[in-house]
C-alpha positions as CSV (number, residue, x, y, z in Angstrom):
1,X,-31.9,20.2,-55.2
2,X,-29.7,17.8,-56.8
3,X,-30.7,15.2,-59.2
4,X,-29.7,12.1,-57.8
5,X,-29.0,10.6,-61.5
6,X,-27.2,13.8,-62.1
7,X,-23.6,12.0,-62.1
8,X,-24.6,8.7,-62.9
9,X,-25.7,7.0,-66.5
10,X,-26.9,3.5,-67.7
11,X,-23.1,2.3,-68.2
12,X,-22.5,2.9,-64.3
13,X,-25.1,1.4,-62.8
14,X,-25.2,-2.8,-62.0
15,X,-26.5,-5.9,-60.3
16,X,-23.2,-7.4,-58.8
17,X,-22.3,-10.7,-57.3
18,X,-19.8,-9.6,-54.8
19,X,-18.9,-12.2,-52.4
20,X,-17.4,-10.1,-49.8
21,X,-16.6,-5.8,-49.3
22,X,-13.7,-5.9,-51.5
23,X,-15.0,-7.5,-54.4
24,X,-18.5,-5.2,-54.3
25,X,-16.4,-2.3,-53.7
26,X,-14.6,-3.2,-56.9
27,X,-17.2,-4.2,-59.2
28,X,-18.6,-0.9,-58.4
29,X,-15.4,0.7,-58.9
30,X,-14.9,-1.1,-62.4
31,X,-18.1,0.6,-63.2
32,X,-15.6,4.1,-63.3
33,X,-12.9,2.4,-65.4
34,X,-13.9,4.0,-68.4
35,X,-15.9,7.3,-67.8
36,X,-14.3,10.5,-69.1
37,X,-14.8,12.3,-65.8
38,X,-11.7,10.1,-64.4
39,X,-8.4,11.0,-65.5
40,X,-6.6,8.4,-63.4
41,X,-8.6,5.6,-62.3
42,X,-5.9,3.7,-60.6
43,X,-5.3,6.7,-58.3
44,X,-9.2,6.7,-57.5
45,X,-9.4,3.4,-56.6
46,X,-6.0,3.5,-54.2
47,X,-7.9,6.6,-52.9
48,X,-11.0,5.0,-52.1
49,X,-9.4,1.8,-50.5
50,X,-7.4,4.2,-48.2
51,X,-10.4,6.1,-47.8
52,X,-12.4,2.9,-46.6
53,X,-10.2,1.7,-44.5
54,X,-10.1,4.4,-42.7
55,X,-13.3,4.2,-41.9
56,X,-16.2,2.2,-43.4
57,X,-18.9,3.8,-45.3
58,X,-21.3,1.8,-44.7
59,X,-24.7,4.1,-44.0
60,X,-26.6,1.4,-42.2
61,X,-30.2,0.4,-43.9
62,X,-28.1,-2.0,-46.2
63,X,-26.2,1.1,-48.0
64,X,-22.7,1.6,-48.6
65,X,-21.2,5.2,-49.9
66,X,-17.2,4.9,-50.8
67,X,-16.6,7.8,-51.6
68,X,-13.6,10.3,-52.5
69,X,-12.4,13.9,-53.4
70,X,-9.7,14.0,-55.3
71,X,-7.4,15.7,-58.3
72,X,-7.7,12.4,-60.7
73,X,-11.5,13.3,-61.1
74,X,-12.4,15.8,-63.5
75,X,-15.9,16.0,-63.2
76,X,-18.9,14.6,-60.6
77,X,-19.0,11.1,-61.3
78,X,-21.0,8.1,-59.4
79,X,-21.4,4.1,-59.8
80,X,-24.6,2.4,-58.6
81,X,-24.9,-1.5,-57.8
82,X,-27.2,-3.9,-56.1
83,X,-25.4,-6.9,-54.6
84,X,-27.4,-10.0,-55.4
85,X,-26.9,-10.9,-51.2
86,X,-25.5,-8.6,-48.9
87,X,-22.0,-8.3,-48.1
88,X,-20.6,-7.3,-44.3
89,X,-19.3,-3.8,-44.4
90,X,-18.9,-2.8,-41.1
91,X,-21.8,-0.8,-41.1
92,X,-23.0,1.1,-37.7
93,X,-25.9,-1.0,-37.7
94,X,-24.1,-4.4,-38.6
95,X,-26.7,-4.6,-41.5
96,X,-25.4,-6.4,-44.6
97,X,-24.8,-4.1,-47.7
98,X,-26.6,-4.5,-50.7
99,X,-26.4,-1.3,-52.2
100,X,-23.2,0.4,-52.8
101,X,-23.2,3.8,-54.7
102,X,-19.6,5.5,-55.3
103,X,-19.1,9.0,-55.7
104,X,-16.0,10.7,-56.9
105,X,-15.7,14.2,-57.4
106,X,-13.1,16.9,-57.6
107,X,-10.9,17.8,-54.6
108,X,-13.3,21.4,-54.3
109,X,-16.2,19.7,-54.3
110,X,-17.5,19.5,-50.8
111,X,-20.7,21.1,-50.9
112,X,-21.9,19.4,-53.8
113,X,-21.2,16.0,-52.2
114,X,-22.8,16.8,-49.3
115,X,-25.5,18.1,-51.5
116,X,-25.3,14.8,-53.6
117,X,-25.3,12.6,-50.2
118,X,-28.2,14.7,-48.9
119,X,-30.2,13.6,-52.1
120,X,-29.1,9.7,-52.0
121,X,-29.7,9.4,-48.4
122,X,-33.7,10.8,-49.3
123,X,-34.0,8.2,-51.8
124,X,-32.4,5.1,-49.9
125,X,-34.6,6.0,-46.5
126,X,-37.8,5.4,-48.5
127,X,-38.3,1.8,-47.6
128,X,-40.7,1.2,-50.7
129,X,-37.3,2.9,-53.0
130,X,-34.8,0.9,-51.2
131,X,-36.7,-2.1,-51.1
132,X,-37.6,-2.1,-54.8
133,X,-33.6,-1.0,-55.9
134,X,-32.5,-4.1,-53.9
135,X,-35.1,-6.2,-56.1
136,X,-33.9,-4.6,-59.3
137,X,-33.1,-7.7,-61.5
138,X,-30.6,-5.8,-64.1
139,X,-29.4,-2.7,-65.0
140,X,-31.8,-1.7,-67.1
141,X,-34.5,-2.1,-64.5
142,X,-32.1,-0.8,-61.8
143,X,-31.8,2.2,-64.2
144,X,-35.3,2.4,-64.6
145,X,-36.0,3.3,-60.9
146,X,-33.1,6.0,-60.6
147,X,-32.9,7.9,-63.9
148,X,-35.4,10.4,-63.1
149,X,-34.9,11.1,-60.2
């Protein structure tokens, strides 16, 4: 099994204001500007734009999961953030997202985001998990409750 901190570390990980999709999708995106395993961050984000509005990622249960495989990424890489109040995302249950994690990985790495999404998605439907990562007041505490896990 995957560890679900595996591609993420304290400098990616944040408690966002975003107003609306776009600007959660980008303070989560920001969180990527600067991480070694991105050789060319503009061409992620254009990719994950593209990617998202071609169809949302929003999971339902308040998640969203932009997400992209492509050659600018050299290694596994993710972002986490809690929206201080939900954005609309278009998610299949119309719920408003307040937790976005981003994931972009190499173009060959299907199975391990599948494997990575598998992990996520056992974390986020634990409503005692989701409910206490939506609460997170920082990063540090929003850290706290993901690192090891």
């Amino acid at each position: 099994m995957v560890e679900f901190s595996k591609y993420l570390s304290r400098d990616r990980v944040a408690v966002l204001d975003g107003k609306n999709k776009r600007q959660a999708i980008d303070g989560t995106l920001e969180l990527l500007r600067h991480s070694p395993n991105v050789a060319d961050f503009s061409r992620v984000s254009s990719a994950i734009w593209q990617r998202e509005e071609a169809l949302a990622t929003g999971l339902g249960l308040g998640i969203g999961t932009p997400h992209v495989r492509i050659s600018a990424v050299r290694y596994p890489t993710a972002a986490l953030a809690v929206l201080r109040k939900g954005v609309d995302y278009g998610s299949l249950d119309s719920a408003l997202v307040r937790l976005i994690l981003l994931v972009a990985m190499p173009e060959e790495s299907q199975t391990e985001w599948l494997k990575y999404l598998a992990r996520a998605s056992a974390i986020f439907s634990d409503d005692g998990m989701r409910h206490k990562l939506f609460s997170a007041p920082d990063a540090n505490a929003l850290w706290d409750l993901i690192k090891d896990r």
